[in-house]
C-alpha positions in Angstrom: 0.0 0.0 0.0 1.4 3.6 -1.0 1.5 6.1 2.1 0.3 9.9 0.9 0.9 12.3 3.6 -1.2 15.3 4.0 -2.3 15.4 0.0 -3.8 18.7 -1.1 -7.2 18.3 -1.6 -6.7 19.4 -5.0 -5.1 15.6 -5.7 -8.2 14.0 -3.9 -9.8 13.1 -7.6 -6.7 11.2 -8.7 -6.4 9.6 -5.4 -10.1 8.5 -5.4 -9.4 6.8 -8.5 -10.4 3.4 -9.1 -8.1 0.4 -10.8 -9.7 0.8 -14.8 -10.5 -2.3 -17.0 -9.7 -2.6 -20.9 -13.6 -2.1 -21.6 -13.4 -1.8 -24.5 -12.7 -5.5 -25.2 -14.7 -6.4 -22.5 -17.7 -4.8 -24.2 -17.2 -6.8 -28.1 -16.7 -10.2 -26.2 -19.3 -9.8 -23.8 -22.0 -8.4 -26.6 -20.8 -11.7 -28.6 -22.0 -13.8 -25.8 -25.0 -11.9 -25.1 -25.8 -12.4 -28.9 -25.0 -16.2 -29.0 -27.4 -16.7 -25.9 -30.6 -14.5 -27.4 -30.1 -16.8 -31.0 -29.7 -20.2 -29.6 -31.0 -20.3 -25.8 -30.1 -23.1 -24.0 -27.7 -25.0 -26.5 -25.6 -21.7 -25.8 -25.4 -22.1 -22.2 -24.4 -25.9 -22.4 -21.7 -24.8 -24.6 -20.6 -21.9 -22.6 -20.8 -24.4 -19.8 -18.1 -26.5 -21.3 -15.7 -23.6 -22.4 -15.5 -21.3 -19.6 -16.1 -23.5 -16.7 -15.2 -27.1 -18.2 -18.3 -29.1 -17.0 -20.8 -31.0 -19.7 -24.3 -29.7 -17.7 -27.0 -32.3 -19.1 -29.9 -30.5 -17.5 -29.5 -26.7 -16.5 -32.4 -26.7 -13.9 -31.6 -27.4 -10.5 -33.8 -30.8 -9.2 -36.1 -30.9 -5.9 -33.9 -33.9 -5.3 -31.2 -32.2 -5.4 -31.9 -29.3 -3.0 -33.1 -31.5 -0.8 -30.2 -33.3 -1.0 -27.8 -30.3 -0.2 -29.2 -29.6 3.0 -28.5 -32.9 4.3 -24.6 -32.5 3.6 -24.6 -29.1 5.7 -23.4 -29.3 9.3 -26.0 -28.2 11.7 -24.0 -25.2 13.0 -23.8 -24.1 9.3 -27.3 -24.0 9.2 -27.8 -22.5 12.1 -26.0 -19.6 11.3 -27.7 -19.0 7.8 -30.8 -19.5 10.0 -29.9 -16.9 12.4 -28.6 -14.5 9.7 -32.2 -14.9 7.7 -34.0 -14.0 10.8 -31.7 -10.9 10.8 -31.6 -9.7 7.5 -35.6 -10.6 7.6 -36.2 -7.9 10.4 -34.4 -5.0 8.9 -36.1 -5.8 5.5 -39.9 -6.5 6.9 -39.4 -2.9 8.8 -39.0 -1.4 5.0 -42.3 -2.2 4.4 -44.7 1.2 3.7 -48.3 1.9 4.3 -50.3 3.5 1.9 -51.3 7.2 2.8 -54.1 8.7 0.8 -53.2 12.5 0.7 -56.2 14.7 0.0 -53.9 17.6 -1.6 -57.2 19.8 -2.1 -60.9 19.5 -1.1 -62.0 16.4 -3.6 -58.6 15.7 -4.7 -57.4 12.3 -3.6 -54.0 11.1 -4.2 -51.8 8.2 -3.0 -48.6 5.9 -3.9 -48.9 1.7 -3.2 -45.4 -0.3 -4.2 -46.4 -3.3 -6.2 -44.0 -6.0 -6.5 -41.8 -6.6 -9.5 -43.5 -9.6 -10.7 -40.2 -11.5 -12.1 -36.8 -11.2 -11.0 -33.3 -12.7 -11.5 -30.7 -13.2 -8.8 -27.3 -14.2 -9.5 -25.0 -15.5 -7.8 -20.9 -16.1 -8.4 -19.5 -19.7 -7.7 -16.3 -19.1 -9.2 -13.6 -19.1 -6.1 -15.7 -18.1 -3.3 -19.5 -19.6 -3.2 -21.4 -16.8 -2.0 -24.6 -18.5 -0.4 -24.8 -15.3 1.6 -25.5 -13.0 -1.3 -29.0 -15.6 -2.1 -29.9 -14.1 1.7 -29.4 -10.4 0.5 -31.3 -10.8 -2.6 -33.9 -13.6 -2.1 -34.8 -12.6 1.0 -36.2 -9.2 0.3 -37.3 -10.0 -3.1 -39.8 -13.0 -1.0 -41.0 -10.1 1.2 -41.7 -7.9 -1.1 -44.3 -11.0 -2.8 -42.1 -11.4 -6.3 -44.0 -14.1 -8.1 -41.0 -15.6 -9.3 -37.6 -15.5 -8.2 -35.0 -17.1 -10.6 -31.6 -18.0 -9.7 -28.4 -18.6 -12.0 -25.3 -19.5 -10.4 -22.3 -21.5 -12.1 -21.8 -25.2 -11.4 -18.4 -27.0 -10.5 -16.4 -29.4 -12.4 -19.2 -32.1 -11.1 -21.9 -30.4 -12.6 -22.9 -28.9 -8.9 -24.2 -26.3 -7.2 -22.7 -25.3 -3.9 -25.2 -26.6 -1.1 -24.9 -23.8 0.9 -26.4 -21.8 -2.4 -28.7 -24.4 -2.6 -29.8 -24.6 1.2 -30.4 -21.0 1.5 -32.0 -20.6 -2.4 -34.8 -23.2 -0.4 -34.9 -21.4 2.7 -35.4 -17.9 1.0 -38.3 -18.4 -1.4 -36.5 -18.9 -4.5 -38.7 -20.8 -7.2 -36.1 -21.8 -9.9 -32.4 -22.7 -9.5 -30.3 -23.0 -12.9 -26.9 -24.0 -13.6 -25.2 -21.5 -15.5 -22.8 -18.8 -14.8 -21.0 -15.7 -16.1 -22.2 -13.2 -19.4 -24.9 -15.9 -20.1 -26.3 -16.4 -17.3 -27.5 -12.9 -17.1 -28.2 -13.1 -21.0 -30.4 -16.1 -20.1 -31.8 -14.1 -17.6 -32.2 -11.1 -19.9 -33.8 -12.6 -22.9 -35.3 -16.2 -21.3 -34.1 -19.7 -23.0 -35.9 -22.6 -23.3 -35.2 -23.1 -19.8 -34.4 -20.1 -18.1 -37.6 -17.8 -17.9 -37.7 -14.3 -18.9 -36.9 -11.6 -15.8 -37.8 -7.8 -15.5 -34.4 -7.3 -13.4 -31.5 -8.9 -12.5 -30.0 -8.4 -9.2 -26.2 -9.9 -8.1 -22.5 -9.3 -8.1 -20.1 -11.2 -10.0 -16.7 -10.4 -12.5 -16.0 -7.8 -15.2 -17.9 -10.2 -17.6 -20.8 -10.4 -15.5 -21.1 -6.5 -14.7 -20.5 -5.9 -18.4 -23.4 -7.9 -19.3 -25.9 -6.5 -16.4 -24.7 -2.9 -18.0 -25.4 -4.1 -21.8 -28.8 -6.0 -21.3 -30.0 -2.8 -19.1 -29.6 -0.5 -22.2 -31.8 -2.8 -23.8 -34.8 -2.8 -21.8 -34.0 -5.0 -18.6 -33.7 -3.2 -15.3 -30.5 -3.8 -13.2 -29.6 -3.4 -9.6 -27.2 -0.8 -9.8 -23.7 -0.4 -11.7 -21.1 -2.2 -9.6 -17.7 -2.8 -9.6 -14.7 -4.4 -7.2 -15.6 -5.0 -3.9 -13.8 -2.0 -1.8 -13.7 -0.6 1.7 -12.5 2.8 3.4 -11.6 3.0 7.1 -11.4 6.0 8.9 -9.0 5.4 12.1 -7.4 7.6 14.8 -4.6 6.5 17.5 -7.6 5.2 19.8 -8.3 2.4 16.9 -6.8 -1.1 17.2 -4.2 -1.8 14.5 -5.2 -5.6 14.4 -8.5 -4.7 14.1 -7.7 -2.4 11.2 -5.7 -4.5 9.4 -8.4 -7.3 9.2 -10.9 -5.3 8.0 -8.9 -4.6 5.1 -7.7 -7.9 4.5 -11.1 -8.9 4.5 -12.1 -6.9 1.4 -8.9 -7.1 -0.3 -9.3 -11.5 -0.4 -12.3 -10.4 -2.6 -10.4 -10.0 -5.7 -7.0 -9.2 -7.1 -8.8 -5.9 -8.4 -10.5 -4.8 -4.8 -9.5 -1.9 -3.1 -8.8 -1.0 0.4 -8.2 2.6 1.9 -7.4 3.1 5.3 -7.4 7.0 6.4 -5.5 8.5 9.5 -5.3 10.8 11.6 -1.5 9.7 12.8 1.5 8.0 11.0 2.2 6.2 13.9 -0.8 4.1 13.6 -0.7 3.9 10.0 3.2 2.3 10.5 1.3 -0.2 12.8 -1.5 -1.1 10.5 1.5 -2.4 7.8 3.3 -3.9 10.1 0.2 -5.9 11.2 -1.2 -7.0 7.6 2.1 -8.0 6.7 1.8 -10.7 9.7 -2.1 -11.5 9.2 -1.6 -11.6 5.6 0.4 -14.8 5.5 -2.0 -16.8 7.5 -4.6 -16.1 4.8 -5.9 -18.7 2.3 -6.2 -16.5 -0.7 -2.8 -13.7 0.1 -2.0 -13.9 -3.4 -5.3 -12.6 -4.2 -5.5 -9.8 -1.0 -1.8 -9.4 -2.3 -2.8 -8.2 -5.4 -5.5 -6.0 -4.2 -2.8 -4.6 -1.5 -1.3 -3.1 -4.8 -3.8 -1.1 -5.7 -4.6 0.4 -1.9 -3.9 3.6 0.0 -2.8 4.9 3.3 -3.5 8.6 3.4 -2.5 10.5 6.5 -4.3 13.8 7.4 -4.7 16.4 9.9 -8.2 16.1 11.4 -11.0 13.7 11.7 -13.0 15.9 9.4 -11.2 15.9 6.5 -10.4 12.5 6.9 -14.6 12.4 6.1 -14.4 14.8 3.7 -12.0 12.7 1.9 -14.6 9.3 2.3 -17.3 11.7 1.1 -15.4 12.5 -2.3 -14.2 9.1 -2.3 -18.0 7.4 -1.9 -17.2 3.6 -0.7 -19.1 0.9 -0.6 -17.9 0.0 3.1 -16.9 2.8 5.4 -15.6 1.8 9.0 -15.3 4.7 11.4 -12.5 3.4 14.3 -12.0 6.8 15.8 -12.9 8.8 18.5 -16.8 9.7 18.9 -17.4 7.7 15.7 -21.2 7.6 15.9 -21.4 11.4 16.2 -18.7 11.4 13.3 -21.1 9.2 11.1 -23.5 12.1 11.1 -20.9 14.1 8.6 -21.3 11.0 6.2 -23.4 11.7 2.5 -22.4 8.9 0.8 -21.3 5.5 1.8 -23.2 2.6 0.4 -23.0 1.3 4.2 -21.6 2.2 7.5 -19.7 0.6 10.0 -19.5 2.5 13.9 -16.3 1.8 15.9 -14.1 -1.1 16.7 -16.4 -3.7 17.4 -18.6 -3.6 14.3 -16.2 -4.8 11.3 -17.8 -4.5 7.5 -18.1 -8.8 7.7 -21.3 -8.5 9.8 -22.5 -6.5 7.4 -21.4 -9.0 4.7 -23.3 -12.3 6.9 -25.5 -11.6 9.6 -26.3 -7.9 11.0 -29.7 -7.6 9.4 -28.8 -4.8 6.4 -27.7 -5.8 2.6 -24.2 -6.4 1.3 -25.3 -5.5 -2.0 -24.1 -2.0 -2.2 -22.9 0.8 -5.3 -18.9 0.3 -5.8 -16.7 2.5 -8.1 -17.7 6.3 -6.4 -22.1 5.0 -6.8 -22.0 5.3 -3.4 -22.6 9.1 -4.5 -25.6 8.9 -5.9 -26.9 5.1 -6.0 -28.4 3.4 -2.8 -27.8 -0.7 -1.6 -30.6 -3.4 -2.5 -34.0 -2.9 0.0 -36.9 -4.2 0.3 -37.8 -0.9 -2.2 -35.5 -2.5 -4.9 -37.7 -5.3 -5.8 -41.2 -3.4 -5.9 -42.2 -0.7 -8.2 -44.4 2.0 -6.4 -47.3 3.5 -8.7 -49.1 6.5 -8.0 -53.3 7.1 -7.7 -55.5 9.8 -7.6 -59.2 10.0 -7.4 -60.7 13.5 -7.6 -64.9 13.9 -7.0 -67.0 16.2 -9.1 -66.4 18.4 -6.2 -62.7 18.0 -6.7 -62.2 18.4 -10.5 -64.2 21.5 -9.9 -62.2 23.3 -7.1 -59.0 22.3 -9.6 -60.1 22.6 -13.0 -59.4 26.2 -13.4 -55.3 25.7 -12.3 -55.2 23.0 -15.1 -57.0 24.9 -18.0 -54.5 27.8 -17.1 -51.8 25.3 -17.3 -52.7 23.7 -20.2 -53.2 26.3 -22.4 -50.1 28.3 -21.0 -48.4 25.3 -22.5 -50.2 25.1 -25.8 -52.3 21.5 -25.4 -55.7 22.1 -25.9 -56.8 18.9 -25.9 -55.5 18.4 -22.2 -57.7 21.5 -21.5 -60.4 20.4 -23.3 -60.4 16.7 -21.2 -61.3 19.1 -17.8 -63.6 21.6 -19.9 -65.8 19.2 -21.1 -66.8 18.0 -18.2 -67.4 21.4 -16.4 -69.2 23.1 -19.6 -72.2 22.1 -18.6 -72.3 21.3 -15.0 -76.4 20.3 -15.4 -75.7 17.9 -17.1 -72.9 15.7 -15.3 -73.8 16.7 -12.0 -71.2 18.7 -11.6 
């Protein structure tokens, strides 16, 4: 990690700076696949099954037998703790739920908003080196409470032509209807366009690689709805000399054995602790599983060093991370400074992983600087909210005249016409 000592906030962009990928590339061989997958459905994904993740797949939907199956190869502590973390995550989601308010703006005039859920919706999940059964809570659980007729799930099989059980276990546990095994661009084309197979989806929900972001990003410019743009998994930590180095230095290890292309920032308030912080992942880093991956992603990380606890928020706020850990002084009072963050951890004992498993709110969160404008999955991501209004005779009177003046004002005289025609001759109507 590169130390930058009291940077000008001038050099703040460049700093915020994210490691780039060769999209352009990307883009041709990921519109190629897309394009084999809308032409030929399902023969395409056996065949992509075979290239990219060398396993012959005779049947892509998942079985009842084999869910079943998989959750009698868990331990019970396993599923015990994806129990408990459902009953979290299930709480902070059901609390999202809104009543409707009717809103009588004027005498007569009636007007309300209900959320409707999305009818059909894709989740997808990454197999790849890290099964992420926890990501099929974030999405299938508030996608069930929100009453989504059918949730459909794509996830990549192994070299046995299987799924995770874990996936498979919580997919059962969460409400999800379908279960298919394919992975990468296709998936999300399957997803996108609906194979013989794979239904049809209005949006697709998930993380996953370049190729799998790519895709979400191409299929959403033609007329599927997406989650959000996402990138890299990264993480920002805000620490002062009352932080705990070890502490520190986990949390960053802990996003930076996401990927080789991750990024981890840890901000500070004294060089001193920063010095400690290095000295501490260079010892936790070789007990690590996957250090040549959080190696990597150590590459493309930052110390910065600053003078105060408020810049060092300003900074986070132009940065705009997916995970911001505040291990300072009066953290929770700091977190009150914070506009955009796609989620929040408050001092030493709450590190981003409880976040990631169990806490109750969503790992899946804007990356790459979305944090800035772009919100994590809720309950409100799987529901579209539509709008009402009933107005009386007595109503369309007391309004009519604004939306004449309007109308014409704006040179549509039909829209006038629609209210004058029924106040022209109020006899008549009843009006």
């Amino acid at each position: 990690m590169k130390t930058y000592i009291n940077p000008a906030e001038k050099r703040w962009p460049e700093l915020a700076k994210r490691p780039l990928a060769d999209n352009a590339s990307l883009t041709k061989t990921v519109s190629a696949i897309l394009d084999a997958v809308r032409k030929k459905g399902d023969k395409a994904l056996f065949e992509y099954s075979s290239r990219f993740d060398k396993v012959v797949i005779d049947k892509l939907e998942v079985s009842a037998d084999e869910i079943e199956d998989a959750g009698k190869q868990l331990s019970p502590d396993l599923k015990k703790a994806i129990q408990k973390a459902k009953q979290n995550i299930t709480l902070f989601h059901k609390a999202q739920q809104e009543t409707v308010k009717k809103i009588e703006t004027m005498p007569g005039v009636n007007c309300w908003r209900k959320p409707v859920a999305i009818e059909k919706v894709g989740l997808y999940i990454p197999g790849g080196s890290a099964p992420l059964f926890s990501t099929v809570l974030m999405l299938a659980i508030p996608a069930d409470i929100a009453g989504c007729e059918e949730i459909v799930l794509c996830t990549p099989a192994d070299k046995e032509g299987k799924i995770h059980p874990a996936i498979l276990y919580s997919a059962k546990l969460c409400g999800v209807t379908k279960i298919f095994k394919t992975g990468g661009a296709q998936a999300i084309a399957a997803m996108a366009y609906g194979t013989g197979s794979v239904p049809k989806v209005f949006k697709i929900f998930g993380p996953g690689n370049q190729y799998v972001t790519a895709a979400k990003q191409l299929v959403q410019q033609q007329g599927v709805a997406i989650d959000m743009p996402a990138g890299p998994s990264e993480v920002l930590v805000i620490a002062d000399e009352t932080a705990i180095p070890e502490f520190v230095a986990a949390d960053l290890l802990s996003q930076a054995e996401h990927g080789p292309d991750s990024q981890v920032i840890l901000v500070t308030t004294s060089k001193t602790f920063a010095e400690k912080v290095t000295t501490e992942i260079s010892r936790q880093i070789k007990q690590l599983p996957r250090k040549g991956i959080a190696t990597a992603a150590l590459k493309n990380s930052k110390i910065i060093i600053v003078d105060s606890l408020e810049k060092a928020i300003r900074f986070s706020n132009s940065y705009a991370p997916e995970h911001l850990i505040l291990a300072c002084t009066n953290a929770e009072k700091l977190s009150a400074m914070v506009i955009s963050a796609g989620s929040v951890f408050i001092g030493n004992y709450s590190p981003e992983s409880a976040g990631d498993y169990a806490s109750g709110t969503n790992h899946t969160l804007p990356t790459n600087g979305y944090a800035a404008m772009y919100s994590g999955v809720s309950l409100d991501s799987f529901v579209k909210k539509i709008t009402f209004q009933k107005l009386s005779k007595k109503g369309l009177k007391n309004i009519g005249e604004t939306i004449m003046a309007m109308a014409a004002t704006e040179g549509l005289e039909a829209h006038r016409n629609a209210v004058a025609i029924r106040l022209k001759n109020k006899n008549q109507y009843g009006i």
